[in-house]
N, C-alpha and C positions, 0 to 999 in steps of 0.2 A: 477590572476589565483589561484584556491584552491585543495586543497592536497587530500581532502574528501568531496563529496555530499550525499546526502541521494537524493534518489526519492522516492514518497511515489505515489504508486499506485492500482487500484480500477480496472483494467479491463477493461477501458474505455477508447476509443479513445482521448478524450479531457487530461483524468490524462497522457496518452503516451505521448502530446507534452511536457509534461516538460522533459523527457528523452532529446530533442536537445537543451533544454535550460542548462543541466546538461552536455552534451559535449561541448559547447560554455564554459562555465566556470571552466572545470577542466583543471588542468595543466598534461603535455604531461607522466608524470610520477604519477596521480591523479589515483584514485580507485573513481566510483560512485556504492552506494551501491545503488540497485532494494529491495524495499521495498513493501509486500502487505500483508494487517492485515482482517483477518477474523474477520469480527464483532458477536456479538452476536446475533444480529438480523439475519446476514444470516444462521446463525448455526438454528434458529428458522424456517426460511425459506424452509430448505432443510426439515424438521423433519413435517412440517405442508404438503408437498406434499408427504408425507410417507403413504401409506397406512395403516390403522388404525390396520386392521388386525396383518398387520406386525412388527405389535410394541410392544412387549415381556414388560415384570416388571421391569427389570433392564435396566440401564443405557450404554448400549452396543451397540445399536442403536444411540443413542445420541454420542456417541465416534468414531464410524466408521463414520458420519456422517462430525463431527469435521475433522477425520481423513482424508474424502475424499476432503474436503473441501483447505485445507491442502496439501494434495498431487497435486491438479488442480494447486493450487494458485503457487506451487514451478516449476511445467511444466511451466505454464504460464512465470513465471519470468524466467527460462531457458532458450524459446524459446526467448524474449527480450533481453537478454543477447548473443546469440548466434549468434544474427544481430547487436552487438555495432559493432564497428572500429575496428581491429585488436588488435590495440595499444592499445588499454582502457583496463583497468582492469576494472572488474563489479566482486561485489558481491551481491548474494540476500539472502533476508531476508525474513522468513516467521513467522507470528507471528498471533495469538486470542487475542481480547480481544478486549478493548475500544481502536477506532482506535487513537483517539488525544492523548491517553497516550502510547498507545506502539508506535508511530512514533517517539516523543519525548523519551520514554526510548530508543528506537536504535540510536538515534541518538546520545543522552551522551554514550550509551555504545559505539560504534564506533568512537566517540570523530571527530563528521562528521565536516565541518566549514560550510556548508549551508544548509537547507532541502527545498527541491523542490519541488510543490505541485501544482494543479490545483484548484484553488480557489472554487470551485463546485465539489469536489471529493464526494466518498460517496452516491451517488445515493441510493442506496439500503435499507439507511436507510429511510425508508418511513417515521419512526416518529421524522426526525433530521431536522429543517431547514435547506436549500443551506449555504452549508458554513461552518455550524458551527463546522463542524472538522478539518479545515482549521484557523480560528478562536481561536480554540483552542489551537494549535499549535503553533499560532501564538503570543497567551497568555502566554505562558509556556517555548516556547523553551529554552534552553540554547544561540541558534546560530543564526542569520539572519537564516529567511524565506523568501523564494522568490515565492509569488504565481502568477500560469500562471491565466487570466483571462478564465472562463468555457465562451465557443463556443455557444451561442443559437442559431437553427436555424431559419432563419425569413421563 
């Protein structure tokens, strides 16, 4: 049994089954940390359905956008959090930036002992191969990675 997990997720039904893989493996007095990293690509995403009109000189638009981005991403992981076990401690984590590097920075900074991922996380990046942030993490971490196999449906 382990003391600290990390989950790293995307929003996605498929990244949520590693959440019962992260209760299967913490021990009864463990913390699993809810983890979900706004990439750069979505922060693009949101600002490209912006109406043009409404897009001023300064960079202020671009930060509320971040911002709102941000504040979803910590409801979201609230709401998951709020349906763990009684017993379970859960922390979340809300983080920008390249998702393979801030999964990995939260995880040495939490000094987690595993991080739990869905082998196919990251959908959103339309210009990333399947995988390769999973991959990444997998390259890098400090701690065993445990990826859940991504669900295709036939």
């Amino acid at each position: 049994m382990l003391n600290q997990v990390l989950v790293a997720l995307d929003e996605t039904k498929e990244s949520e089954n590693a959440i019962q893989y992260a209760i299967d493996f913490i021990a009864p007095a463990g913390t699993i940390v809810l983890t979900r990293i706004i990439s750069p690509q979505e922060i693009v995403e949101v600002l490209e359905e912006t109406p043009y009109e409404t897009i001023g000189f300064d960079s202020a638009e671009s930060g509320s956008s971040t911002n709102k981005k941000l504040s979803d991403a910590e409801h979201y992981l609230a709401s998951l959090a709020s349906a763990m076990p009684e017993s379970m401690k859960t922390e979340i984590q809300v983080q920008s930036g390249r998702p393979d590097i801030e999964i990995v920075k939260i995880a040495e900074n939490k000094h987690v002992q595993a991080i739990i991922m869905c082998s196919g996380c990251y959908p959103t990046l339309k210009y990333w191969r399947l995988g390769t942030v999973a991959a990444k993490v997998l390259k890098s971490a400090h701690c065993p990675v445990v990826l859940i196999p991504h669900q295709h449906e036939h």
